[in-house]
C-alpha positions in Angstrom: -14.1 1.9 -27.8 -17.2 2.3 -25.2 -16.9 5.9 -25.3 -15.6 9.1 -27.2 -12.7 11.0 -26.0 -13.6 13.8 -23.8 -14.3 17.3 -24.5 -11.3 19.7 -24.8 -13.2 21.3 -22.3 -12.3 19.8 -19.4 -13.7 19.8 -16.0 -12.2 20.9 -12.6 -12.2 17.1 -11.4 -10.4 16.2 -14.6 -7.9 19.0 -14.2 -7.9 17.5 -10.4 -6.5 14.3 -11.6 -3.7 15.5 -13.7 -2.8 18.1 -10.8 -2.3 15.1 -8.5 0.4 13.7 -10.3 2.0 16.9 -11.9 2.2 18.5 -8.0 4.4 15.6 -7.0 6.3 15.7 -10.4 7.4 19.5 -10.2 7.9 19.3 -6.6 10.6 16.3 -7.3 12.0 18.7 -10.1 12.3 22.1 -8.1 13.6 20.4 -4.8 16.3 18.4 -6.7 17.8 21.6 -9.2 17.6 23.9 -5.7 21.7 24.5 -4.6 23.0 22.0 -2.6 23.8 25.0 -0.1 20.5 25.5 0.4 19.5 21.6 1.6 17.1 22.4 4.6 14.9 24.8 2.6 14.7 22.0 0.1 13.7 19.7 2.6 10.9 22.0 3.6 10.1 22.9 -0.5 9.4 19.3 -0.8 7.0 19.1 2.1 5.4 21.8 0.6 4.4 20.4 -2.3 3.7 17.1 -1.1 1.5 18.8 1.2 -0.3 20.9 -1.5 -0.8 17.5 -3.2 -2.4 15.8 -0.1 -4.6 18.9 0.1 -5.6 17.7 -3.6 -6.1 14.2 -2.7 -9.0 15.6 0.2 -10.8 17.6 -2.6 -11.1 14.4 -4.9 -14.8 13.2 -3.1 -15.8 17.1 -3.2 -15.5 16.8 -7.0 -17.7 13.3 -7.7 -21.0 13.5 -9.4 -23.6 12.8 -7.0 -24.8 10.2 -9.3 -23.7 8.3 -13.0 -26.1 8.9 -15.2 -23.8 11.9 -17.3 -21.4 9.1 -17.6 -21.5 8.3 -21.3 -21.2 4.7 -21.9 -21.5 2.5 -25.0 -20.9 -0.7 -23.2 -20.2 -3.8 -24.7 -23.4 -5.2 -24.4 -26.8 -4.2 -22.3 -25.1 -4.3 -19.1 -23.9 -1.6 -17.0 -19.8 -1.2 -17.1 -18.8 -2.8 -13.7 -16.3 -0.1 -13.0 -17.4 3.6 -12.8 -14.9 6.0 -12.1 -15.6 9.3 -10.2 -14.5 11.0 -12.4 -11.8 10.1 -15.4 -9.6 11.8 -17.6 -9.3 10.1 -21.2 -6.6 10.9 -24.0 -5.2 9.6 -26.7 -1.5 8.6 -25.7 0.2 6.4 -28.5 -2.6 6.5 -31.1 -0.7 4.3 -33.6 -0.6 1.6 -30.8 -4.0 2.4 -29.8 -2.8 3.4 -26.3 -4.5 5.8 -23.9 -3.7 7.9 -21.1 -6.5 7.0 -18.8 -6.7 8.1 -15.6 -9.2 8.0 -13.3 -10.6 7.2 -9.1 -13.3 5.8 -7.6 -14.2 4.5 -3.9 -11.5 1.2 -4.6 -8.9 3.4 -5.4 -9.5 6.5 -3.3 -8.5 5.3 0.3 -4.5 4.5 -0.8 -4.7 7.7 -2.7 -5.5 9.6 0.3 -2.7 7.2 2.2 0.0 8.0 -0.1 -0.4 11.5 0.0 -0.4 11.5 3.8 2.3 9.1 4.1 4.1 11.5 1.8 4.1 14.7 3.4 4.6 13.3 6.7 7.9 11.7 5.5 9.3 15.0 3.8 7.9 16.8 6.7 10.3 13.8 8.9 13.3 14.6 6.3 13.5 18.3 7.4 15.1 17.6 10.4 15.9 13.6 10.4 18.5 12.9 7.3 19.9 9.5 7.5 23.4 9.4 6.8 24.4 8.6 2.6 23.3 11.7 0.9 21.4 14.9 1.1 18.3 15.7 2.6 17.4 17.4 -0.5 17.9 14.2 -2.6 16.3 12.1 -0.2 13.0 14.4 0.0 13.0 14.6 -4.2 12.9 10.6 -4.4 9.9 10.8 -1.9 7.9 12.9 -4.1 9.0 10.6 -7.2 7.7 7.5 -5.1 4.6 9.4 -4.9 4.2 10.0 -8.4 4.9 6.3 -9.5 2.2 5.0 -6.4 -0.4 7.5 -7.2 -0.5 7.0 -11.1 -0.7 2.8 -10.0 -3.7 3.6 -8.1 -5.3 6.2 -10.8 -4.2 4.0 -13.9 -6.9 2.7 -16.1 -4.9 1.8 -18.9 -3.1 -2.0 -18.6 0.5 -0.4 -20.1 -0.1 2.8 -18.5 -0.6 0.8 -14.9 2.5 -1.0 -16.0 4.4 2.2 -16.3 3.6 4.0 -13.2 4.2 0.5 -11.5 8.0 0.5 -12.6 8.5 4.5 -11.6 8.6 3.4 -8.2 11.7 0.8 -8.7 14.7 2.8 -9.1 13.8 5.6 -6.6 13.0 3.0 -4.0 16.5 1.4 -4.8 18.1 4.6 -4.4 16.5 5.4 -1.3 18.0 1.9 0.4 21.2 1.7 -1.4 22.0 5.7 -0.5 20.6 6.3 2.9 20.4 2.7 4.5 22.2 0.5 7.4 25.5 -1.2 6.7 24.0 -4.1 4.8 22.2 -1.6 2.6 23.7 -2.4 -1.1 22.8 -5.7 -1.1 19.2 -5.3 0.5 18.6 -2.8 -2.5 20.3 -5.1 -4.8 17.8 -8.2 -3.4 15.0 -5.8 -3.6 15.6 -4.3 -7.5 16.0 -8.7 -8.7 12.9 -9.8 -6.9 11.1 -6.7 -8.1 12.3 -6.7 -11.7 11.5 -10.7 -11.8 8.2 -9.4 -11.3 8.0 -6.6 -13.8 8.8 -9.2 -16.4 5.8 -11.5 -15.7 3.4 -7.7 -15.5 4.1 -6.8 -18.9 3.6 -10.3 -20.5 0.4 -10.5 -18.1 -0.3 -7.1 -19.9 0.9 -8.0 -23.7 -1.3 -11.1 -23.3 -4.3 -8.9 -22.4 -3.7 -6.4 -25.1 -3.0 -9.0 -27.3 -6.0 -11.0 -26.7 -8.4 -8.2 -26.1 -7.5 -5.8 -28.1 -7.5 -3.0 -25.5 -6.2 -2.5 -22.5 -8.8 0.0 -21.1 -9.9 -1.2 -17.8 -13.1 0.3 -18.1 -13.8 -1.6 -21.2 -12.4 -5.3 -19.8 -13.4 -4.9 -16.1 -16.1 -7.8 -15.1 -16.7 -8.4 -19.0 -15.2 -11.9 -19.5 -13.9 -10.8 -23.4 -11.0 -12.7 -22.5 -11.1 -17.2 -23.0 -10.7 -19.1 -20.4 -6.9 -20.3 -21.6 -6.0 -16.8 -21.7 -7.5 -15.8 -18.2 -6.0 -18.5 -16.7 -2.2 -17.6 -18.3 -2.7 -13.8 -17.6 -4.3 -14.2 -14.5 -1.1 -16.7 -13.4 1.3 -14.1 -14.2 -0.4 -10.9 -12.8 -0.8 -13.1 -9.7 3.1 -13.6 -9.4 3.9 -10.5 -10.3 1.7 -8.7 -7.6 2.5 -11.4 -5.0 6.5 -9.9 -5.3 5.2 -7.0 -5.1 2.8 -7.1 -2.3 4.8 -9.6 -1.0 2.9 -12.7 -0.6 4.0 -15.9 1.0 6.8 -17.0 0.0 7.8 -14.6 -2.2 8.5 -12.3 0.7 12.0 -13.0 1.3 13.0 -9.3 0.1 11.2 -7.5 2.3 12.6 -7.9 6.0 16.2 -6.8 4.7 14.7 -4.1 2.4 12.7 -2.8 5.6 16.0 -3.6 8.1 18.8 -1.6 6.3 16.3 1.3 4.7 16.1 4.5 6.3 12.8 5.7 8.6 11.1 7.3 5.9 12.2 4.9 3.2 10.8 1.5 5.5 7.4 3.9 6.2 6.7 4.4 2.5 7.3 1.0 1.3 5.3 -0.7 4.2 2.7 2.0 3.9 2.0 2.2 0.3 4.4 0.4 -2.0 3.5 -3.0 -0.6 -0.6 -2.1 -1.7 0.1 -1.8 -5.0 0.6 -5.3 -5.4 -3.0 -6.6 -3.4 -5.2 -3.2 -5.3 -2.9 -4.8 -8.6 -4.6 -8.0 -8.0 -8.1 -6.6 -7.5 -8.4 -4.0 -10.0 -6.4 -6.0 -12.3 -6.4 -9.9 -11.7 -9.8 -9.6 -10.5 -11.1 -7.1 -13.5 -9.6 -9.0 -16.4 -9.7 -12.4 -15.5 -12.6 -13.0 -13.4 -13.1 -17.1 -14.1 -9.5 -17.7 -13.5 -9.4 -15.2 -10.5 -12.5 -17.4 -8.8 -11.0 -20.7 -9.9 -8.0 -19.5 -8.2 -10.2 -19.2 -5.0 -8.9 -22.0 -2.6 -5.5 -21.5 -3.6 -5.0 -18.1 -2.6 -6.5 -18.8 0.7 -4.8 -21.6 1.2 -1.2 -19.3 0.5 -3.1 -16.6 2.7 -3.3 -18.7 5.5 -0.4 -20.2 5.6 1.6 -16.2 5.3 -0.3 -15.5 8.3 0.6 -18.3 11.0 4.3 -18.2 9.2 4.8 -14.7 9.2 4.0 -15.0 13.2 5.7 -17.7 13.9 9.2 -16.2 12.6 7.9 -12.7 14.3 8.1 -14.9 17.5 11.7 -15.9 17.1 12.8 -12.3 16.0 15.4 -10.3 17.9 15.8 -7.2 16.0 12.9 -4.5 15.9 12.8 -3.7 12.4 13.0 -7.5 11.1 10.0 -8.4 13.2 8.2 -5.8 11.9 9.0 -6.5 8.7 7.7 -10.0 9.1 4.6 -9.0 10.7 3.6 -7.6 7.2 3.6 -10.9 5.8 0.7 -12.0 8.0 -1.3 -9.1 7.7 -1.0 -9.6 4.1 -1.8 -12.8 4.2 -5.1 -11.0 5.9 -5.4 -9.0 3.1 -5.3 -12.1 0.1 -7.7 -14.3 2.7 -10.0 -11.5 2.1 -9.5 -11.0 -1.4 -9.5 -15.5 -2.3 -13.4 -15.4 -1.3 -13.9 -13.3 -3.8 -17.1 -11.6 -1.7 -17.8 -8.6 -1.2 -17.2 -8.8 2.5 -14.4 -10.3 1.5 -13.2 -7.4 -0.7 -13.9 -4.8 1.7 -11.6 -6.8 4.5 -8.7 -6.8 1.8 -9.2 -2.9 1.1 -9.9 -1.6 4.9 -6.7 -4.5 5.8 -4.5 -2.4 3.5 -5.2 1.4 4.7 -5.2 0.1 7.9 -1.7 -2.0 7.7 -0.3 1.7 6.1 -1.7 3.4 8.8 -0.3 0.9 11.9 2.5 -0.4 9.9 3.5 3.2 9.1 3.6 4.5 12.9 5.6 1.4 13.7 8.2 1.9 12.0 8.4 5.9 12.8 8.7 4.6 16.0 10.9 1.5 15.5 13.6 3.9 13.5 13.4 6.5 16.1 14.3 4.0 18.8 17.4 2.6 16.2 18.7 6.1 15.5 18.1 7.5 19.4 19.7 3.8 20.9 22.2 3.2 18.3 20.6 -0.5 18.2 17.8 -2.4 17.3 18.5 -5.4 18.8 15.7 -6.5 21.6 16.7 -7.7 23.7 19.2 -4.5 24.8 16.1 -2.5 24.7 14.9 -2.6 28.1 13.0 -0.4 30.4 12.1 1.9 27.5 9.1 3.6 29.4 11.3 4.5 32.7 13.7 7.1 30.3 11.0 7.4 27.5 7.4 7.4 29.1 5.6 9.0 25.9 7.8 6.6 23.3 6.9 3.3 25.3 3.3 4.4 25.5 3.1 5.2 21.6 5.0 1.9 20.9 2.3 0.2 22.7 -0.8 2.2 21.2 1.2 1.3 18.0 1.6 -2.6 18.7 -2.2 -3.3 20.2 -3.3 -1.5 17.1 -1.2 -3.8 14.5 -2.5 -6.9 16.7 -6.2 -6.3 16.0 -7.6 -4.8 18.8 -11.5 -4.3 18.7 -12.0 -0.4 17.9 -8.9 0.2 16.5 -8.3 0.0 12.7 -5.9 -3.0 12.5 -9.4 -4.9 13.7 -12.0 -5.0 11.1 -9.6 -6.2 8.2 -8.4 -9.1 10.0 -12.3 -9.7 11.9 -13.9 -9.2 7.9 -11.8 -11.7 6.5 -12.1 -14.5 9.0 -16.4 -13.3 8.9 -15.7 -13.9 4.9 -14.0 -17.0 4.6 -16.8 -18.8 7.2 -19.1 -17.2 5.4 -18.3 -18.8 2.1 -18.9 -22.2 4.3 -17.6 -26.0 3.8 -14.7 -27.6 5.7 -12.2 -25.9 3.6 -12.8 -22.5 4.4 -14.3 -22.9 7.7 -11.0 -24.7 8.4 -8.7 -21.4 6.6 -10.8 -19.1 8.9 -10.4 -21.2 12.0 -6.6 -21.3 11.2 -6.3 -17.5 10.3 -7.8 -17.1 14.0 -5.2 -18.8 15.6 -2.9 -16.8 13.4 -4.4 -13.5 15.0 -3.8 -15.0 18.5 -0.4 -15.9 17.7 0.1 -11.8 16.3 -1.0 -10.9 19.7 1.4 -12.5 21.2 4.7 -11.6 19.5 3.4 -7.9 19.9 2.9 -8.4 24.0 6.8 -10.1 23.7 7.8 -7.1 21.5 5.8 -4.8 24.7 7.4 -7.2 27.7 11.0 -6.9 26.6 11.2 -3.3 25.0 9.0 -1.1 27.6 9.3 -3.1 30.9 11.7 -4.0 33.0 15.4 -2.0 34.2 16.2 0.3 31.5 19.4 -0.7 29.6 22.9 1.4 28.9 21.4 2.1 25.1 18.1 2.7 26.5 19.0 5.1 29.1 21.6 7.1 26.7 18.6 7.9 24.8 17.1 11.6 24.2 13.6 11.2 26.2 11.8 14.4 24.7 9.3 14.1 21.1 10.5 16.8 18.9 7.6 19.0 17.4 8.1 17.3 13.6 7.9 13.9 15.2 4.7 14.5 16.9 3.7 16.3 13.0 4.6 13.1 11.9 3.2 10.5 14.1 0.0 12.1 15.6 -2.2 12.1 12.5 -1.6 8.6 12.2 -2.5 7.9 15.7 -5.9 9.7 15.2 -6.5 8.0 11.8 -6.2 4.6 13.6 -8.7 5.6 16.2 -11.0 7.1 13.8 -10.7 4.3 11.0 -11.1 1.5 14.4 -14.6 4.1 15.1 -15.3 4.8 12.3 -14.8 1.7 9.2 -17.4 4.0 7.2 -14.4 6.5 6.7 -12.9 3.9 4.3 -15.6 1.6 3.2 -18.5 4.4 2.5 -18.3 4.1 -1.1 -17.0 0.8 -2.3 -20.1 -1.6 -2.1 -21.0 -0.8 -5.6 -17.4 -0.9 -7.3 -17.1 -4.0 -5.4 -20.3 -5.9 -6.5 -19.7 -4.6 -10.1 -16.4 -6.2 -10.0 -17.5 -9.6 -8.9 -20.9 -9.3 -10.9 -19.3 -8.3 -14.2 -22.0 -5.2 -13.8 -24.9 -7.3 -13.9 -27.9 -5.6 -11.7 
């Protein structure tokens, strides 16, 4: 279509890319056939590949070109193609259908690739000696590494039916991860969770079928900023891949899934899906909505900010009547999502890079939260609040990484939680009029409002007498727990430092996305 197969000969970066999902894939295999007698080791096989394929995820930005000009193009017309991978691998797949395997990465999609391979091996590295009761261990740490194979071929995907694919892989494992290992109420939040998410999946593939069907592909690379489709049919696809990634994300008010999907899952199972699954559906909407549908996507503009805005003061205001950790947490996603999709409705660049710095650092935060939130559960026996008292007199270096934790998730200035929620606001003044000086005034007060459930959360769970539950609890960090949590404590001082570390090399995918590739 714009460019020839490649070479059987293929090169280290391409070989990379296959690796990245393969690792996972074989890891998922060998820990799950390995005898239940032997459930620990498996545990600590799984880690090991998950860690291998993090190591892989790190030697992605070795392997780009230092510029594009070997990229051989035959665009659709004079301009330059609007996205650029790194590097891509490019295969026939169903030929009768006309259907590639296309994968490939570039400074959009690399930050949540890195994520979910960190995420990954810190939760199998968790699994070795936390195991929720339901199952094994060793079943437990294979669905991880299949999570990671479904989230890591969503962000590499640059086929439309191939995205659609790896998009689905993550369903079922997820299910089984809630249903097998959650709290009491666990069937039904998995059963809540599978409806919403397979409502969802219907609208994706007619999105999809109506972009094949209208475009003829469904290479990204050949539709991304190109405007081959009508207006009629950007506006239909567009409204369905907007629905669909909104469940998925989730956007206001299709959210209701998520806080009893995050309550009854186990640790690892709420840190995966708030640190990665839930990105899917906002890169989804960029790479996709955004790529495809451009006119629609802009027309859309106001609407989407609008729904942001209003995620973000309602997702705090029901944080501030929460009384169970996990819940509020849960609920505090919505409003930093709602971050994330104020960013992405101004459809600037500045805009962009809030909505793609918002989502590593909401993994990052979000992630350590609820380490720490399911550690206090499991330790306590409770989540409830309010019988949480006095956690830093019996658990000084738990209270204090709760705290680090909750200033972090509330936007404080040199932390990472800060410059998505401080780019969007910038953004939405920045497009000017009443409208969206009004949204960022509004999404302000929303901030303020997330400082001050997070100060409740502080005031009632680390000050004060310690309570029976709290008292009863085991005061000491366990070695895999500080494996677990420390490297997202230093990430979330580094990206806070240091925004560069996420947004070096996205300025140019960005401007070709909203440009269409024009100079």
């Amino acid at each position: 279509m714009y460019r020839d197969y490649l070479d059987p000969d293929w090169s280290a970066a391409q070989v990379l890319l296959v690796a990245l999902l393969v690792v996972p894939a074989l890891g998922a295999i060998v820990t799950a056939v390995l005898p239940s007698a032997r459930d620990r080791q498996a545990r600590v096989v799984a880690t090991v590949f998950a860690g291998l394929t993090f190591l892989l995820t790190l030697v992605v930005p070795v392997m780009r070109p230092t510029d594009f000009g070997w990229f051989a193009y035959t665009p659709l017309d004079d301009r330059p193609p609007a996205l650029i991978p790194w590097t891509d691998v490019h295969v026939p797949w169903v030929p009768a259908l006309g259907l590639d395997f296309h994968l490939g990465v570039d400074g959009v999609s690399y930050p949540l690739v890195a994520l979910t391979g960190l995420l990954t091996v810190l939760c199998c590295a968790y699994t070795v000696k936390n195991v929720p009761e339901g199952g094994s261990g060793r079943a437990l740490a294979a669905l991880l590494l299949v999570l990671e194979v479904g989230v890591l071929g969503t962000f590499l995907a640059l086929d439309l039916l191939l995205f659609f694919v790896f998009f689905e892989v993550v369903l079922l494992p997820m299910y089984a991860v809630i249903a097998g290992w959650g709290g009491p109420e666990r069937r039904r939040a998995a059963r809540k969770f599978v409806l919403y998410t397979l409502a969802g999946s219907v609208l994706l593939l007619l999105g999809v079928v109506t972009v094949l069907a209208a475009a003829g592909t469904g290479d990204l690379v050949a539709l991304t900023g190109q405007n081959t489709l009508g207006r009629g049919t950007q506006a239909l696809a567009f409204t369905l891949l907007l629905i669909a990634f909104a469940v998925k994300a989730p956007l206001w008010p299709l959210h209701t899934w998520l806080p009893d999907a995050h309550t009854e899952a186990p640790t690892v199972g709420s840190v995966i899906l708030a640190g990665v699954l839930l990105k899917m559906g906002t890169y989804g909407l960029i790479r996709v909505g955004l790529g495809v549908a451009p006119d629609a996507a802009h027309a859309a503009g106001p609407v989407l900010g609008l729904l942001a805005v209003i995620a973000i003061v309602a997702g705090a205001l029901i944080c501030l009547r929460q009384h169970e950790l996990k819940r509020l947490i849960a609920y505090s996603s919505v409003g930093h999502m709602g971050f994330v999709l104020l960013g992405i409705a101004t459809f600037t660049t500045i805009g962009l890079e809030a909505a793609l710095i918002g989502n590593v650092a909401h993994g990052l935060i979000t992630g350590l939260l609820f380490f720490l939130v399911g550690t206090i559960k499991e330790r306590s026996g409770t989540g409830s609040i309010n019988q949480l008292g006095g956690l830093r007199e019996s658990s000084p270096r738990l209270a204090g990484l709760l705290g680090f934790a909750a200033i972090a998730s509330l936007g404080l200035p040199g932390l990472a939680g800060f410059w998505g929620e401080a780019f969007a606001v910038v953004a939405a003044v920045r497009v000017g009029g009443v409208f969206w000086t009004s949204l960022a005034v509004v999404a302000a007060i929303g901030g303020a409002l997330t400082a001050a459930y997070f100060l409740r959360l502080l005031r009632q769970v680390t000050h004060g007498p310690a309570t029976p539950e709290v008292r009863a609890m085991r005061p000491t960090i366990a070695g895999l727990e500080w494996f677990a949590w420390a490297p997202l404590v230093l990430l979330t001082l580094a990206v806070g430092l240091l925004p560069a570390l996420v947004l070096s090399d996205v300025s140019l995918p960005l401007e070709g996305l909203l440009t269409g590739g024009r100079p």
